[in-house]
C-alpha positions as CSV (number, residue, x, y, z in Angstrom):
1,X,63.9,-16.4,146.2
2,X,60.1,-15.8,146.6
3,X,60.5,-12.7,144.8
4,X,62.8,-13.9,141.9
5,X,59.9,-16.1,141.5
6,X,56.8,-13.6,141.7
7,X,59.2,-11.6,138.9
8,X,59.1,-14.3,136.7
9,X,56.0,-15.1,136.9
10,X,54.8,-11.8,136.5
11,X,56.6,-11.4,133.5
12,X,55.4,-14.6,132.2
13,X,51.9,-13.9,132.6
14,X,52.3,-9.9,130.7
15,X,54.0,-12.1,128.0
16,X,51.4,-14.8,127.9
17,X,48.9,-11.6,127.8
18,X,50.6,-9.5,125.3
19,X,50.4,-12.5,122.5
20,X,46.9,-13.7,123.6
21,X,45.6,-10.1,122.5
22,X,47.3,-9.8,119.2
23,X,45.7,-13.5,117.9
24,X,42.9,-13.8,116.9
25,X,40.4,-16.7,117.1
26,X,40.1,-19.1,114.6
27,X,35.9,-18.9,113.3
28,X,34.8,-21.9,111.0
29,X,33.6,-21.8,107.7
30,X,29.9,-22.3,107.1
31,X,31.3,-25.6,105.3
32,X,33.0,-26.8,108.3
33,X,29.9,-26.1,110.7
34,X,27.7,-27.9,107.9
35,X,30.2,-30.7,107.9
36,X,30.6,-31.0,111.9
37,X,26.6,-30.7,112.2
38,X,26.5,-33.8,109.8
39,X,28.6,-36.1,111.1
40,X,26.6,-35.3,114.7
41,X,23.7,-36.0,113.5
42,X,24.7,-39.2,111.5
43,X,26.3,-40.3,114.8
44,X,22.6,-39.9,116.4
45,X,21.2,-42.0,114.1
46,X,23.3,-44.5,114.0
47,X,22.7,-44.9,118.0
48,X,18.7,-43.7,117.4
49,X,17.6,-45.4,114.2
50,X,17.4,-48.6,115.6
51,X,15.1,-47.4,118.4
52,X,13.1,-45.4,116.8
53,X,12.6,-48.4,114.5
54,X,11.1,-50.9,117.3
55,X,8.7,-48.1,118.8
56,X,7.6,-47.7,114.9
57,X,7.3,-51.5,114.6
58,X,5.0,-51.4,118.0
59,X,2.9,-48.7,117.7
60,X,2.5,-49.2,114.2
61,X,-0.6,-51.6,114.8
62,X,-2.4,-49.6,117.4
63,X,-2.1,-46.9,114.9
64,X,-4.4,-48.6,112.5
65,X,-6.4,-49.8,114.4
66,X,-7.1,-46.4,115.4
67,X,-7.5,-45.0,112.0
68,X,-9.9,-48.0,111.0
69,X,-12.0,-47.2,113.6
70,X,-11.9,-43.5,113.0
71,X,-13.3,-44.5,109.5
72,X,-15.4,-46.8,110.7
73,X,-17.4,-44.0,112.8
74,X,-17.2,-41.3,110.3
75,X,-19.0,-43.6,107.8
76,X,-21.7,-45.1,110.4
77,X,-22.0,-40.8,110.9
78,X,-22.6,-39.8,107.3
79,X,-25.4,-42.8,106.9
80,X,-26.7,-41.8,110.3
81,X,-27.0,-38.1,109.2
82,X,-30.4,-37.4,106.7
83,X,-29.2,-36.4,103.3
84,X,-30.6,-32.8,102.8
């Protein structure tokens, strides 16, 4: 019985190995990749976007501030500086 078994499932496996050698894979289309990279990344956003929108809204004031003062320093610099 143990061997009937063993037969069988030897067989089953050259069988199994004889077809998976003759097919060969299916590759996509630059079209499907392009369309399957899309619809990833508009998933991302979807979750993202919104999150990326409230750190925008919060830093957006230190930002200025920033570039003010920035502008604020280089101008104090170039009155500072003795025109040559």
């Amino acid at each position: 019985m143990k061997f009937k078994s063993l037969v069988i499932a030897g067989i089953a496996l050259l069988s199994l190995s004889v077809t998976a050698c003759k097919s060969k894979p299916k590759l996509l289309t630059p079209e499907e990749v392009t369309k399957m990279v899309d619809e990833k990344v508009a998933k991302e956003k979807e979750v993202l976007g919104p999150e990326l929108d409230k750190l925008c809204e919060a830093q957006t004031p230190q930002y200025v501030k920033e570039a003010v003062d920035k502008l604020v320093a280089d101008a104090a610099a170039a009155q500072a500086t003795p025109a040559q």
